[in-house]
mmCIF file of the N, C-alpha and C atoms, coordinates in Angstrom:
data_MODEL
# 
_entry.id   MODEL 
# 
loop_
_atom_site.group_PDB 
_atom_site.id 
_atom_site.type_symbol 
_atom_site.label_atom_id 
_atom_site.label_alt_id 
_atom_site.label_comp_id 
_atom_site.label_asym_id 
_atom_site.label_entity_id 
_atom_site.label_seq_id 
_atom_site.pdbx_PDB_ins_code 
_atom_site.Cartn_x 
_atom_site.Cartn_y 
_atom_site.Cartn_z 
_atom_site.occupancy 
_atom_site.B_iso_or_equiv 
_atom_site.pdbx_formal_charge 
_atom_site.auth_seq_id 
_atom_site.auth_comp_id 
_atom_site.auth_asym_id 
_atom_site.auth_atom_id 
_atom_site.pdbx_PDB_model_num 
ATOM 1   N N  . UNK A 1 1  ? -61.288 146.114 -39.308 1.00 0.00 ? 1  UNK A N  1 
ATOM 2   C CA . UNK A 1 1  ? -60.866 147.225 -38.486 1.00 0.00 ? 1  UNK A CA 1 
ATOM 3   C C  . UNK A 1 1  ? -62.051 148.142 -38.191 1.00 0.00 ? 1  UNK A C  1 
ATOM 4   N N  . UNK A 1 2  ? -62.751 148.340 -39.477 1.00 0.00 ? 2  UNK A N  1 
ATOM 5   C CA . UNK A 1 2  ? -64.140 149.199 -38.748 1.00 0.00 ? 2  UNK A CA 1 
ATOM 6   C C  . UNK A 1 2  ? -64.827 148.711 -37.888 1.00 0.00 ? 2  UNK A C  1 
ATOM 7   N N  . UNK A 1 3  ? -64.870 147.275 -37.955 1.00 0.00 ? 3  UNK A N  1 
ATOM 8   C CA . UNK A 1 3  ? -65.538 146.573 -37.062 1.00 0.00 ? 3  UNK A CA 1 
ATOM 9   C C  . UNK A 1 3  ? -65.605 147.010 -35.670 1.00 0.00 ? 3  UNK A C  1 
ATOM 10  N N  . UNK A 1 4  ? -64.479 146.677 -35.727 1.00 0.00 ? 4  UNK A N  1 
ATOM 11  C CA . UNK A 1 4  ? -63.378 146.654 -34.197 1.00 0.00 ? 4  UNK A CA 1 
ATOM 12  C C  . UNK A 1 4  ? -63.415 148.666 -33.525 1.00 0.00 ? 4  UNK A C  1 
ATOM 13  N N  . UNK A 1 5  ? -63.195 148.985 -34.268 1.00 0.00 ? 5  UNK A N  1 
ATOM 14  C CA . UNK A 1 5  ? -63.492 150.773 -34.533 1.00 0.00 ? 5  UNK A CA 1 
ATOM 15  C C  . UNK A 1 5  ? -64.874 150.936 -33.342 1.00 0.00 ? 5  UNK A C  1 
ATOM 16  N N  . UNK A 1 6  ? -65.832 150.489 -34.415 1.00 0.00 ? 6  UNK A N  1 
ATOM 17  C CA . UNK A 1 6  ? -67.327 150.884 -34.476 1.00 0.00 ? 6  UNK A CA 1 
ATOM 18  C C  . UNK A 1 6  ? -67.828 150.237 -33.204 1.00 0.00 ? 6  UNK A C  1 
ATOM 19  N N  . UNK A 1 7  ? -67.175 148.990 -32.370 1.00 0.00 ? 7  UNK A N  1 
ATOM 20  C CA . UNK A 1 7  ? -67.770 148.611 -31.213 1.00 0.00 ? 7  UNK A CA 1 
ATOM 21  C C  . UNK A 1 7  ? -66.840 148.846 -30.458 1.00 0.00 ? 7  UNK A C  1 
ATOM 22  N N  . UNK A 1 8  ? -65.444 149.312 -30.158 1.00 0.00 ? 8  UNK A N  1 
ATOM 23  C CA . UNK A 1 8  ? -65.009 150.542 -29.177 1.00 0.00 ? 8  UNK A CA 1 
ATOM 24  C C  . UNK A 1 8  ? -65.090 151.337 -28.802 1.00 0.00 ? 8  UNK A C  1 
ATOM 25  N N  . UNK A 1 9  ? -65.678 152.071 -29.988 1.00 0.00 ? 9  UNK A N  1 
ATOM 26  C CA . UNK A 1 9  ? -65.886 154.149 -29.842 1.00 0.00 ? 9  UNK A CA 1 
ATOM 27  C C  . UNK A 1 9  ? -66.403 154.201 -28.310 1.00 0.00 ? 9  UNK A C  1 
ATOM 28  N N  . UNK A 1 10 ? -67.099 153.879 -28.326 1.00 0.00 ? 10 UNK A N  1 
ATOM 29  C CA . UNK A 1 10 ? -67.828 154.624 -26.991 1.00 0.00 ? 10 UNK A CA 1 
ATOM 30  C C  . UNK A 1 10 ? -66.992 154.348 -25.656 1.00 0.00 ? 10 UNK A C  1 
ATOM 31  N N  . UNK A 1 11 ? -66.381 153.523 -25.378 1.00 0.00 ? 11 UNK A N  1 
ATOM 32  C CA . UNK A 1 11 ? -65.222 153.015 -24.363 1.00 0.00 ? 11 UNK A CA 1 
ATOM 33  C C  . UNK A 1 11 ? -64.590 154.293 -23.740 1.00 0.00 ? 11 UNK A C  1 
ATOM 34  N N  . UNK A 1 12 ? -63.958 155.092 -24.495 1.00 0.00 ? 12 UNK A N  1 
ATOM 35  C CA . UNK A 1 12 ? -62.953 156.156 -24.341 1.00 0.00 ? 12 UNK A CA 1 
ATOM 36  C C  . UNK A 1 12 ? -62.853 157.330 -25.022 1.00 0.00 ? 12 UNK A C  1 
ATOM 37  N N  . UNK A 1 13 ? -62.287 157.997 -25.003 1.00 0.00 ? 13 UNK A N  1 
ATOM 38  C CA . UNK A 1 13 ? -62.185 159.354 -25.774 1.00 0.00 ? 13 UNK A CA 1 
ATOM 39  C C  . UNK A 1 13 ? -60.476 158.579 -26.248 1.00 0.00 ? 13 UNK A C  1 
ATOM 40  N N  . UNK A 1 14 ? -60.180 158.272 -26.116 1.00 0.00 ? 14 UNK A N  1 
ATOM 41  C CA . UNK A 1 14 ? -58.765 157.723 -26.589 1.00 0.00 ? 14 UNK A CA 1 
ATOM 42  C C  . UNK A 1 14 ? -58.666 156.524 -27.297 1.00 0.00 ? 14 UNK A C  1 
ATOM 43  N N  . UNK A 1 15 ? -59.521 155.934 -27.672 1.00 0.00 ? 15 UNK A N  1 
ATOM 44  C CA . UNK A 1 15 ? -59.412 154.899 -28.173 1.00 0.00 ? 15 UNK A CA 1 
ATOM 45  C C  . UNK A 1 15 ? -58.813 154.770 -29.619 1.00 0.00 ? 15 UNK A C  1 
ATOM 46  N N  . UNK A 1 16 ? -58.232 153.464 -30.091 1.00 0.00 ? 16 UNK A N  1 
ATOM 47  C CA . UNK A 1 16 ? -57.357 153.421 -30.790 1.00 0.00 ? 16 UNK A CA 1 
ATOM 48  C C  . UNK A 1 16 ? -57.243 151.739 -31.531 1.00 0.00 ? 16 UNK A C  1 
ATOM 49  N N  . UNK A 1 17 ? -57.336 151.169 -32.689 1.00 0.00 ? 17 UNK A N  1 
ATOM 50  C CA . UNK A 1 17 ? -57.255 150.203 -32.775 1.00 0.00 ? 17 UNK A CA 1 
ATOM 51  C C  . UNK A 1 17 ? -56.689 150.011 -34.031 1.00 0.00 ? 17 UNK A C  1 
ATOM 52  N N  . UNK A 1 18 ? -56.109 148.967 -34.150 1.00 0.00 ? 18 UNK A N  1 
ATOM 53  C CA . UNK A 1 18 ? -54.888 148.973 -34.961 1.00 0.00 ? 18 UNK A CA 1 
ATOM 54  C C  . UNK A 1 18 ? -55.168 147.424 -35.357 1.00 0.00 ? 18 UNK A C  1 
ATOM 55  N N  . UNK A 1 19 ? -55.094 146.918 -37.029 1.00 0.00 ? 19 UNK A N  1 
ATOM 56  C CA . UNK A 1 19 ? -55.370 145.773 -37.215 1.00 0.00 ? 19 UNK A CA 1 
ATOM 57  C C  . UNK A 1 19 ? -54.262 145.380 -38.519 1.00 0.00 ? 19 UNK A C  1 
ATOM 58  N N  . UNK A 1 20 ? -53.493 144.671 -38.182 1.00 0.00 ? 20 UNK A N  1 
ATOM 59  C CA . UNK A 1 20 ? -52.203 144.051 -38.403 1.00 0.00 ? 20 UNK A CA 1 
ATOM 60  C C  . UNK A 1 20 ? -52.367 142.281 -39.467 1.00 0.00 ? 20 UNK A C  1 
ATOM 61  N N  . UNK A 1 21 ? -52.045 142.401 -40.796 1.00 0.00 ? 21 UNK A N  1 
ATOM 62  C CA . UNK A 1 21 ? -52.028 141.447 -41.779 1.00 0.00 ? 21 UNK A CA 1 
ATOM 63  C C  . UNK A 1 21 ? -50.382 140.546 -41.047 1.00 0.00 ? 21 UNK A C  1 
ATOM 64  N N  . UNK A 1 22 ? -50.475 139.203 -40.937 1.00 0.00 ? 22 UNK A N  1 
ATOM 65  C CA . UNK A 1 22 ? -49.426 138.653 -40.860 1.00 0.00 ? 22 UNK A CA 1 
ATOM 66  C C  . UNK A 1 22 ? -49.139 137.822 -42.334 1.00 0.00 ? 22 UNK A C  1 
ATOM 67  N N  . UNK A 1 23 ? -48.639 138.042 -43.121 1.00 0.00 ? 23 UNK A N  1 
ATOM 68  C CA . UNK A 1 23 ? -48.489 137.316 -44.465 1.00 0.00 ? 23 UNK A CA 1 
ATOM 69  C C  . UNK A 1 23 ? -47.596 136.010 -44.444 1.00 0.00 ? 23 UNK A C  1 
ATOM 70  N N  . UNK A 1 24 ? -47.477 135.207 -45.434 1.00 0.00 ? 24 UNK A N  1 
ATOM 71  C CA . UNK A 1 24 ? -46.763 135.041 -45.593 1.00 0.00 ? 24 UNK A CA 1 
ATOM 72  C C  . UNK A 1 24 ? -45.737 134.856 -46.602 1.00 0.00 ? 24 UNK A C  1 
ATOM 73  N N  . UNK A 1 25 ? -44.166 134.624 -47.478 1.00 0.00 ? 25 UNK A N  1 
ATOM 74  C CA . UNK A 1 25 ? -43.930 135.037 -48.928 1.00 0.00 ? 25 UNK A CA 1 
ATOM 75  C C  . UNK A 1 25 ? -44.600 134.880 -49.484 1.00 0.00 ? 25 UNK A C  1 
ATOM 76  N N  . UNK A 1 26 ? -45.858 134.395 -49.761 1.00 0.00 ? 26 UNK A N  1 
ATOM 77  C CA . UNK A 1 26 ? -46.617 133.921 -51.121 1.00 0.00 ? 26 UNK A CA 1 
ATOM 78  C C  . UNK A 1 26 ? -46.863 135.405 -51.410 1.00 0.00 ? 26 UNK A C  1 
ATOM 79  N N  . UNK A 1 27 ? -47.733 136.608 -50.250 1.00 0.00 ? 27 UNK A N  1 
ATOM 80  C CA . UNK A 1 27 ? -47.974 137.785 -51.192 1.00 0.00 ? 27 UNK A CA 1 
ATOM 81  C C  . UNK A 1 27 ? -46.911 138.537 -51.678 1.00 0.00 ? 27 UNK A C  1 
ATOM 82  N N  . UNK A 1 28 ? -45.694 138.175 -51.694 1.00 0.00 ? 28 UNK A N  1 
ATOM 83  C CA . UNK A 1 28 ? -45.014 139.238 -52.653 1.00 0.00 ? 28 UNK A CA 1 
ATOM 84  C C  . UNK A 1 28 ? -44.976 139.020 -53.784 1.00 0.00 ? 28 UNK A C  1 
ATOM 85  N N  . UNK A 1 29 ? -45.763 137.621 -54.203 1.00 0.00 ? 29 UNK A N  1 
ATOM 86  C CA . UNK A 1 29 ? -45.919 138.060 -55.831 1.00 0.00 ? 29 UNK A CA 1 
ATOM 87  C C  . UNK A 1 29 ? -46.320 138.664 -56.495 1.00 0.00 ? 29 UNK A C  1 
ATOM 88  N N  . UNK A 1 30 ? -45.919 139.643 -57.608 1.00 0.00 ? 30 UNK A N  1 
ATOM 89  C CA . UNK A 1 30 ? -47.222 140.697 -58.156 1.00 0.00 ? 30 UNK A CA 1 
ATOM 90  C C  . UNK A 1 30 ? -48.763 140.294 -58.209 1.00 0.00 ? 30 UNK A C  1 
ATOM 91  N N  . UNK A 1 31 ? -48.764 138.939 -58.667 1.00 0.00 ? 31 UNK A N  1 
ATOM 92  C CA . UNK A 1 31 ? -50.195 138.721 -58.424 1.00 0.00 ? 31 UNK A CA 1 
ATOM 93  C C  . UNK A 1 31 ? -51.040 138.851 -57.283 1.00 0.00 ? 31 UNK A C  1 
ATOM 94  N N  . UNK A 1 32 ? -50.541 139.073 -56.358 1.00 0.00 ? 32 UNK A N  1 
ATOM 95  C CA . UNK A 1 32 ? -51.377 139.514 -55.032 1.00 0.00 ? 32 UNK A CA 1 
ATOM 96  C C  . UNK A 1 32 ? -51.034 141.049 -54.540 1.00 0.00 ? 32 UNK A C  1 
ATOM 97  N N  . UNK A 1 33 ? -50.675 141.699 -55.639 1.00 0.00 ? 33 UNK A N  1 
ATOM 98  C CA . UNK A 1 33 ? -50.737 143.037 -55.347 1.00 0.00 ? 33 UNK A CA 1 
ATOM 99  C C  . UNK A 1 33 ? -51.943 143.845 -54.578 1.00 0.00 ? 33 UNK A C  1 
ATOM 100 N N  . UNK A 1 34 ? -53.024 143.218 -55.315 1.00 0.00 ? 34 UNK A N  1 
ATOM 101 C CA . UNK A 1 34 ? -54.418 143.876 -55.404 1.00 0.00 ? 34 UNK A CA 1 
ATOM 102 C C  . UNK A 1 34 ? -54.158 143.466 -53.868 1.00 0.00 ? 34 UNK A C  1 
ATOM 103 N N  . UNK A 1 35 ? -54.294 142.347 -53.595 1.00 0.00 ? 35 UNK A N  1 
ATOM 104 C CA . UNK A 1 35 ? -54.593 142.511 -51.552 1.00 0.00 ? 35 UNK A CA 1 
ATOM 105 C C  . UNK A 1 35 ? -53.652 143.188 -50.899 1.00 0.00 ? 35 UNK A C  1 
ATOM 106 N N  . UNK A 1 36 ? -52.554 143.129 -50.963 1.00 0.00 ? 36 UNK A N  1 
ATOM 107 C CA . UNK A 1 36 ? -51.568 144.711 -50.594 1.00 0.00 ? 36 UNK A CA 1 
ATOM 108 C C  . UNK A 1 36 ? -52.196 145.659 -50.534 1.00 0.00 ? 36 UNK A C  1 
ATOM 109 N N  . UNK A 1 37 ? -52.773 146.293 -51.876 1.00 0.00 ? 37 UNK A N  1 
ATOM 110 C CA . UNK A 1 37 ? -53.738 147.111 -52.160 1.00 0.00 ? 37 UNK A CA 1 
ATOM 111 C C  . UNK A 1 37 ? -55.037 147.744 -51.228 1.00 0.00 ? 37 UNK A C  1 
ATOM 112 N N  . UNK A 1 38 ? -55.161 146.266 -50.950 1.00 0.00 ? 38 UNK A N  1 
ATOM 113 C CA . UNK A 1 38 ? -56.508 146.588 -50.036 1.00 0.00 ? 38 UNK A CA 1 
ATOM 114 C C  . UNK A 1 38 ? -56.646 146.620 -48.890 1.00 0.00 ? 38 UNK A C  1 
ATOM 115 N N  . UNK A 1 39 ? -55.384 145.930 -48.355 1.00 0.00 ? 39 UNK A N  1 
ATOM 116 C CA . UNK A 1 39 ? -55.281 146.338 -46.933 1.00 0.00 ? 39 UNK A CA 1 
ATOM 117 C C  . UNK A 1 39 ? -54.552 147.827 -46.787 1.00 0.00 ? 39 UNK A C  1 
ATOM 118 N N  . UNK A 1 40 ? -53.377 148.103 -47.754 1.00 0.00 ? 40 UNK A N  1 
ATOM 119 C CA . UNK A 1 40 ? -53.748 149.822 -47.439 1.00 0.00 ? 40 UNK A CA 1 
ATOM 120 C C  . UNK A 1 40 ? -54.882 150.407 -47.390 1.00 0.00 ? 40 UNK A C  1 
ATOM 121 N N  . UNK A 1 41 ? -56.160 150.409 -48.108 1.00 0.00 ? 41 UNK A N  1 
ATOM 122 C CA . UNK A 1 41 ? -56.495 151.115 -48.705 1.00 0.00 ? 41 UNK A CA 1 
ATOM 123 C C  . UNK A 1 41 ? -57.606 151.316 -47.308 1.00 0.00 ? 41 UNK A C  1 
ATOM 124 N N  . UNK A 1 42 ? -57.738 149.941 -46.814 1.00 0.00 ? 42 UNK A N  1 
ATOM 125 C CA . UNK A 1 42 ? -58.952 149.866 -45.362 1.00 0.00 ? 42 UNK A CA 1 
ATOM 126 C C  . UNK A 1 42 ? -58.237 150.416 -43.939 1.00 0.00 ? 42 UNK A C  1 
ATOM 127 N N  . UNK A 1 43 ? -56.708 151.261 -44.464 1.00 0.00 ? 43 UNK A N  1 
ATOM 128 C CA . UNK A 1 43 ? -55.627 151.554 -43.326 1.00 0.00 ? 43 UNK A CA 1 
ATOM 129 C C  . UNK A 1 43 ? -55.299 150.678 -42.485 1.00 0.00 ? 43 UNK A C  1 
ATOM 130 N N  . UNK A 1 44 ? -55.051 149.636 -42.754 1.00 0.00 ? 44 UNK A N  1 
ATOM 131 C CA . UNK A 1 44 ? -54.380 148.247 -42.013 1.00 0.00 ? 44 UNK A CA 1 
ATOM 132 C C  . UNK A 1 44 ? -53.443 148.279 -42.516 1.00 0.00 ? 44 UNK A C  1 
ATOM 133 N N  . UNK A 1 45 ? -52.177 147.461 -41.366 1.00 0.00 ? 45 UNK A N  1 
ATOM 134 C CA . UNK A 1 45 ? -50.850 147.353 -41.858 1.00 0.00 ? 45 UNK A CA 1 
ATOM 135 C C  . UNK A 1 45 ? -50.756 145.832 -42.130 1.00 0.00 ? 45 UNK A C  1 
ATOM 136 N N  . UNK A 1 46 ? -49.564 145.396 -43.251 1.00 0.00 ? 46 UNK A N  1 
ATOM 137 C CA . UNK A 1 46 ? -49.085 143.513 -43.175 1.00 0.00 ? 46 UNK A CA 1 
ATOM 138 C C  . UNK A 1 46 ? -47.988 144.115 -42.978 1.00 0.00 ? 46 UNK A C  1 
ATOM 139 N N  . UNK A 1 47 ? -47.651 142.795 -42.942 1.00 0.00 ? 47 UNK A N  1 
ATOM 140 C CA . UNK A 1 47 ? -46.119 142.271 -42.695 1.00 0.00 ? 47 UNK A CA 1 
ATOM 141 C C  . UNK A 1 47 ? -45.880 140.990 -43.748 1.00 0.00 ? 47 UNK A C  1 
ATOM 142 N N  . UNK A 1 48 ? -44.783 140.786 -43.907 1.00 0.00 ? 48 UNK A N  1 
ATOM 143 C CA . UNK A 1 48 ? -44.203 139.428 -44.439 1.00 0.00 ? 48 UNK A CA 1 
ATOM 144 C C  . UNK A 1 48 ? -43.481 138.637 -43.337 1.00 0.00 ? 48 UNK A C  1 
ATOM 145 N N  . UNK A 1 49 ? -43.933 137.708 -43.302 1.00 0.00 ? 49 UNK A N  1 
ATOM 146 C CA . UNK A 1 49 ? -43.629 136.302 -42.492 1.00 0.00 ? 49 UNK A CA 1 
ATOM 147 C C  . UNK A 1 49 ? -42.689 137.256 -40.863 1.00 0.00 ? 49 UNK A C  1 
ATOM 148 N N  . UNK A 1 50 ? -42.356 138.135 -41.048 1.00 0.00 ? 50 UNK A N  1 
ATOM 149 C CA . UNK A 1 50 ? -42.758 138.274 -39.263 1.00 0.00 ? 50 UNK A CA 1 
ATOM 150 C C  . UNK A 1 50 ? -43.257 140.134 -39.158 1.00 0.00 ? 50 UNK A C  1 
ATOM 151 N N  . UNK A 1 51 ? -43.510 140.145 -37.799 1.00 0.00 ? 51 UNK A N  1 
ATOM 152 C CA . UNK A 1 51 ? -43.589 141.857 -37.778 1.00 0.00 ? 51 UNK A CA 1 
ATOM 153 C C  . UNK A 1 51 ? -42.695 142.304 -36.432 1.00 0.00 ? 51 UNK A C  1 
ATOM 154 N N  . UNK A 1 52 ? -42.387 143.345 -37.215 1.00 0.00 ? 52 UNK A N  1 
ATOM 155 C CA . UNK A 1 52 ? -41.221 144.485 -36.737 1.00 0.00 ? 52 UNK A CA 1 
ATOM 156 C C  . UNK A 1 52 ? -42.069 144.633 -35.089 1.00 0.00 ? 52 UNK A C  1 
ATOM 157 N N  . UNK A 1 53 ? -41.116 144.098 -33.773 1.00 0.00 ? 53 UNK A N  1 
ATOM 158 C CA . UNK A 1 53 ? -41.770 145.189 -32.698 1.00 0.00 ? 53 UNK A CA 1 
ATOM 159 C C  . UNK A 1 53 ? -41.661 146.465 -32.903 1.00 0.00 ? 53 UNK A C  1 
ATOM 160 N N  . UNK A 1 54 ? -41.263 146.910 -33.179 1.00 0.00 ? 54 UNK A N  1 
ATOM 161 C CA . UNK A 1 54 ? -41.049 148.794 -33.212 1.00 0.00 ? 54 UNK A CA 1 
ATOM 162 C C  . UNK A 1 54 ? -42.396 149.130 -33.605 1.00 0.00 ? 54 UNK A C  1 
ATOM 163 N N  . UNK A 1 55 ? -42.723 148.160 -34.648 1.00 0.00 ? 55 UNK A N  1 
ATOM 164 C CA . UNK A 1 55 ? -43.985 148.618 -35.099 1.00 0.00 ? 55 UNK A CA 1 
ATOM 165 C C  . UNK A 1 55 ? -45.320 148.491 -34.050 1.00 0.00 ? 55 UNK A C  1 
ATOM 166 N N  . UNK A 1 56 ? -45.080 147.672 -33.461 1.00 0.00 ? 56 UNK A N  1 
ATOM 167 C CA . UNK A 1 56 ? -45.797 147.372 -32.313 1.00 0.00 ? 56 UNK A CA 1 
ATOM 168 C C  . UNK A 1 56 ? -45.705 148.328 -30.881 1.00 0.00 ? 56 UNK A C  1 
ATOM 169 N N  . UNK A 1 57 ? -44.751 149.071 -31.041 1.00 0.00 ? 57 UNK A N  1 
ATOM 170 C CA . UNK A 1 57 ? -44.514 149.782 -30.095 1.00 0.00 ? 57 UNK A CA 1 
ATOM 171 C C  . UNK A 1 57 ? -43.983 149.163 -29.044 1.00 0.00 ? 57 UNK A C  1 
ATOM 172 N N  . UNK A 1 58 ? -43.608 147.785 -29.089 1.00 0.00 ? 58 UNK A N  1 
ATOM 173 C CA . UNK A 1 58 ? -43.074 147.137 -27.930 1.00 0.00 ? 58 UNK A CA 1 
ATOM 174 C C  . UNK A 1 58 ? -41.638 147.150 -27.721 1.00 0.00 ? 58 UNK A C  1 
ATOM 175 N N  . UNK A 1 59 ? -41.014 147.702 -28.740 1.00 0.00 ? 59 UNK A N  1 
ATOM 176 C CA . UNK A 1 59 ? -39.544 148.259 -28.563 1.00 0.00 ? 59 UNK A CA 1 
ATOM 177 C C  . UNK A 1 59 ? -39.160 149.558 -28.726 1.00 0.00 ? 59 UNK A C  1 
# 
């Protein structure tokens, strides 16, 4: 996501980028907490095996 961030900025005064985990059940085991973890932590969103449009803003 910084990536993506850091070679937009200059594009717009509005710019905005949003970087989305598609999972699938395997991470809800506690043992993969820590990557849960880390995609909060880099402000990215997951999902489990599908994602919400709402979240997408497409509904």
């Amino acid at each position: 996501k910084k990536i993506y961030e850091t070679l937009t900025a200059k594009l717009n005064e509005f710019n905005s980028v949003e970087y989305y985990y598609l999972l699938n059940s395997w991470f809800e085991k506690e043992q993969y907490d820590d990557v849960n973890k880390y995609i909060n932590s880099v402000g990215c969103k997951y999902f489990i095996e599908q994602i919400d449009l709402k979240d997408l803003g497409i509904v």
